[in-house]
C-alpha positions in Angstrom: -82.6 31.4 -68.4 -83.8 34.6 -66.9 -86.7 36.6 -69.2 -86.9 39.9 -68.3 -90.5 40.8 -70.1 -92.3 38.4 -68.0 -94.3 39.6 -64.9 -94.9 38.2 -61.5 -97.5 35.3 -61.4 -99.6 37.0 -59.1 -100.0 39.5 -62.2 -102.2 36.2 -63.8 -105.0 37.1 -61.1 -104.9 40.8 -61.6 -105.0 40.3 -65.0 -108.1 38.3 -65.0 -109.8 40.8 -62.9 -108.8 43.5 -65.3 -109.8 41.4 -68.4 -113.3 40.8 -66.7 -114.2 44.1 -65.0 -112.9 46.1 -68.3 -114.7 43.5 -70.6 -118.3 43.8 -69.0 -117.5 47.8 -69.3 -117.4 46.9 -73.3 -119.9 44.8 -73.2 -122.1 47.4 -71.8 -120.8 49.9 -74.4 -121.6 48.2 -76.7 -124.7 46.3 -76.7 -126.4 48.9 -73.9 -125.1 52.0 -75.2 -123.5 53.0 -71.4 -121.0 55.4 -70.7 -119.1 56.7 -67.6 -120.1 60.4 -66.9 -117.0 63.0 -66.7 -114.9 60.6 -70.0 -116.9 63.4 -72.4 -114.4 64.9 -74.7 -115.4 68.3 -76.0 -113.8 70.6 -79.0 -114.3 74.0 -80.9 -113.6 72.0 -84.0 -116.5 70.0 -86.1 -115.6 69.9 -89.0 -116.0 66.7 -91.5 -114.3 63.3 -90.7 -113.0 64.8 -87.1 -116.2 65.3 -85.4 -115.6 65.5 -81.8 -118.3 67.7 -80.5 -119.9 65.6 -77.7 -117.8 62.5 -77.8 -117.5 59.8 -74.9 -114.3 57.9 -74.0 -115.8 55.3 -72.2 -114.9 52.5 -75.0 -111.5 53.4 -75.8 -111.3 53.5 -72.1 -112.5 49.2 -72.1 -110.6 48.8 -75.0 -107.7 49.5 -73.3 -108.6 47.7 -70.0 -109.2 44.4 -71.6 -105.8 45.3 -73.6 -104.4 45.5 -70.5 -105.8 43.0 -68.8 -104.8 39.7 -71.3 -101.1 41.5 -71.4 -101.0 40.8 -68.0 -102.3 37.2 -68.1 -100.5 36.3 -71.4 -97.1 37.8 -69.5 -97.2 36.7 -66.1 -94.9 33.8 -65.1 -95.6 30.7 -64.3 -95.3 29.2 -60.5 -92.7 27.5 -61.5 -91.1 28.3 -64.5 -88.1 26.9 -66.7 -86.9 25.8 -70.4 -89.7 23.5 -70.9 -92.2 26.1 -69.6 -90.7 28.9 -72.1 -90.3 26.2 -74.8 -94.3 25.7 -74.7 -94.6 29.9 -74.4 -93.0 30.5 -77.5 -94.7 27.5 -79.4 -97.9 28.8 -78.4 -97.4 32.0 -79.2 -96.1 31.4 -82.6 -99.4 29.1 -82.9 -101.8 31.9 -82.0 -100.3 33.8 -84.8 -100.3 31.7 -87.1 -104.1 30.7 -86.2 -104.6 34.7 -86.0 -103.5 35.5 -89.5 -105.3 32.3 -90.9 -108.9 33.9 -89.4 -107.8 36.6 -90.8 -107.7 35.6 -94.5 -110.5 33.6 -94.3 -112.8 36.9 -92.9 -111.4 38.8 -95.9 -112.6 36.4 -98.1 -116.3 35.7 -96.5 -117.2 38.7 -94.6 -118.0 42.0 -96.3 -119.5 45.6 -95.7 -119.7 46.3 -91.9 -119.5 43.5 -90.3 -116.4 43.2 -91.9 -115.2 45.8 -89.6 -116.9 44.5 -86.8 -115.1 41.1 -86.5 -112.1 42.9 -87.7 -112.4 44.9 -84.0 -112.8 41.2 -81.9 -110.3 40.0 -84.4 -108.0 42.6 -82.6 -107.8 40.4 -79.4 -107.4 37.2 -81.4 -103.8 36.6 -80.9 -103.8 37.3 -77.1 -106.5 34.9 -76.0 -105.4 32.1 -78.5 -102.0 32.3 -76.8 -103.4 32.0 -73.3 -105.8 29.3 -74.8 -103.1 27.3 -76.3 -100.8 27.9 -73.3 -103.4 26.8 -70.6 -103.8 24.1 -72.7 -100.5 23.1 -73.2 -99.4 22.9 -69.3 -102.7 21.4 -68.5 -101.9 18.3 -70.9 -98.0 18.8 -69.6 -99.5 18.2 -65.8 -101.7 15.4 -66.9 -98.7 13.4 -68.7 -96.4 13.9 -65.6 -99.1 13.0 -62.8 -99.6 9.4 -65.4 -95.8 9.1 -65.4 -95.3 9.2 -61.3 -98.0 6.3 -61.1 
């Protein structure tokens, strides 16, 4: 069975490097207030709700490297991959929705004001690293069944 929306496995490694180059960018963003000189977005317009006068696009720019980045992992084939292999992939991604939609309800049910929106943002990448979580997780209890069953 040939899939034709999976990448390369060397993408896995460049991937990773994305993810963690791009999420220490956030990071920084974030919790040290840094931005990349030059991503300043400037307008005529101020007016009201769109206020772009003096605006840095350093986090949308992380935002969409870590994006990125776990796309690639969560895509990238497997050394060697077959049924089984895309059997697991689609149980695990159907359990990292499922587990996605579940935190879901229960932060709309205990989390309110701004940090509502706050865990809403992480909640964004939710989905992705479950999947690669449950995935990893999944092959690495596959490997250690089959390296019992040659003994």
């Amino acid at each position: 069975m040939k899939n034709t929306f999976l990448l390369p496995n060397r993408y896995k490694v460049y991937g990773w490097i994305i993810f963690l180059l791009f999420s220490a960018i956030g990071l920084a963003c974030m919790y040290l207030e840094f931005k990349i000189p030059g991503f300043q977005v400037y307008s005529r317009q101020s007016e009201g709700f769109l206020d772009f006068n003096d605006y840095n696009l350093t986090d949308e720019f992380a935002l969409t490297g870590v994006v990125i980045g776990l796309l690639m992992v969560a895509f990238a084939k497997e050394k060697n991959e077959d049924e089984f292999i895309a059997y697991l992939r689609l149980k695990s991604w159907q359990w990292s929705v499922l587990a996605s939609y579940v935190i879901l309800i229960v932060i709309v049910f205990t989390v309110y004001g701004g940090a509502f929106f706050g865990i809403l943002f992480y909640n964004i990448f939710t989905v992705l690293l479950v999947f690669i979580a449950k995935f990893n997780f999944s092959l690495y209890q596959l490997k250690k069944a089959g390296s019992t069953d040659e003994k």
